[in-house]
N, C-alpha and C positions, 0 to 999 in steps of 0.2 A: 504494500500500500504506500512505502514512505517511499518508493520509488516514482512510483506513480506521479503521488503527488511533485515531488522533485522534475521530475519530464514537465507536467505545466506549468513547473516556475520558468523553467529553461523556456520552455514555449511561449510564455506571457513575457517573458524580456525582451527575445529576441524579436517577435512583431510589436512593441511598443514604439519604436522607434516609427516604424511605417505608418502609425499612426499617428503620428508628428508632424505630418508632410501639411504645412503652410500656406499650400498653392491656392489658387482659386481665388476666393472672394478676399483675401490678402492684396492680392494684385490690383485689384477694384480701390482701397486706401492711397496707394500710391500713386494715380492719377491726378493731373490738375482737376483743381475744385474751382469750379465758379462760385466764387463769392458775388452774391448781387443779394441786392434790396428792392423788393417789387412793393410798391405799394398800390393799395387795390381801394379806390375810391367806388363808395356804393352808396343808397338811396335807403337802405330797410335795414333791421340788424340782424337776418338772415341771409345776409350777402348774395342774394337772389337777382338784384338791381342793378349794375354797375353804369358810373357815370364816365361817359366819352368826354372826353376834352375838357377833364377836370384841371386845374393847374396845381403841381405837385413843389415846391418850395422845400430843401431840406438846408437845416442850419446846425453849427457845429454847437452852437450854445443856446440858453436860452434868452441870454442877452441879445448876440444877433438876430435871433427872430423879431425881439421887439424893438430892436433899432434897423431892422429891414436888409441886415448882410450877409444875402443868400449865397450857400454854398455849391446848392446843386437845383437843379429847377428843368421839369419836364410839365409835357400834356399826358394825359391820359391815354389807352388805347379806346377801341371798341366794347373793349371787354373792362376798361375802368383802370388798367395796369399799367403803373411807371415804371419801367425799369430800369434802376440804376446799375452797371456794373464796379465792379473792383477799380475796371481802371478808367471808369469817372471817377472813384472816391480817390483814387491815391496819387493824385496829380505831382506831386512832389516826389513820388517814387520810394516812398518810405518802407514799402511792403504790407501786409493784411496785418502784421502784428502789432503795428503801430495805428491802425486805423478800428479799433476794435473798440466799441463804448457805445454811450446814449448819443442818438444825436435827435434832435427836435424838428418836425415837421409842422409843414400850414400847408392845408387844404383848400382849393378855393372853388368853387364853381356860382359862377352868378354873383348871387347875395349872398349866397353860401359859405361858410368856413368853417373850418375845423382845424382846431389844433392839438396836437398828442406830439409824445417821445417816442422814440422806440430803441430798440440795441438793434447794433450794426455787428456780424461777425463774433456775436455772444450766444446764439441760440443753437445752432447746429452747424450742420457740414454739406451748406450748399448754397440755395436761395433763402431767404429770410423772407418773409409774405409779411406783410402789414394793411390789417384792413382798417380803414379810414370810413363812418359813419357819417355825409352832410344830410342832416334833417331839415 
């Protein structure tokens, strides 16, 4: 019996290793990651809605929001989405590690505003989605 069991340690060692094997969805990490910031301007608070040709304003403070010194500024699509990429954000070439934080938005359409924060490059490992509510 104590041989026995000796043969499956021998046996569970030596495929341990083959079970090791990193490949696959490993490879899928190492890719460039698009870092963007979409913001999705919409009309209900089931984002059902989206509003075209909203005007999207992003500012590094909340100071420059209220004294007007926009950092980054789009229209809306079809579907209510601005999309910022990476390299609108990092115009100075600093890289994604340096551009990682709150940054403050203003929404506009019409009469319309809205204003909210959001993180930039703090929530996940891709596009960052921000939906924007003008009532």
């Amino acid at each position: 019996m104590k041989t026995y069991i000796y043969k499956l340690l021998v046996l569970f060692f030596a495929l341990l290793p083959v079970s090791c094997d990193r490949s696959g969805i490993w490879e899928e990490f190492q890719q460039e990651i698009d870092w963007n910031l979409c913001v999705v301007a919409v009309a209900d608070e089931n984002h059902t809605e989206p509003i075209s040709g909203a005007t999207v304003e992003i500012y590094k403070s909340e100071a420059d929001r209220n004294n007007g010194v926009v950092f980054l500024s789009k229209s809306t699509d079809s579907k209510g989405e601005a999309l910022f990429t990476l390299a609108e954000f990092d115009k100075d070439n600093k890289g994604a590690e340096a551009l990682k934080g709150n940054y403050y938005l203003k929404v506009t359409s019409g009469s319309k505003v809205a204003e909210e924060t959001t993180r930039y490059l703090l929530m996940n490992s891709g596009t960052t989605y921000h939906w924007v509510v003008l009532e």
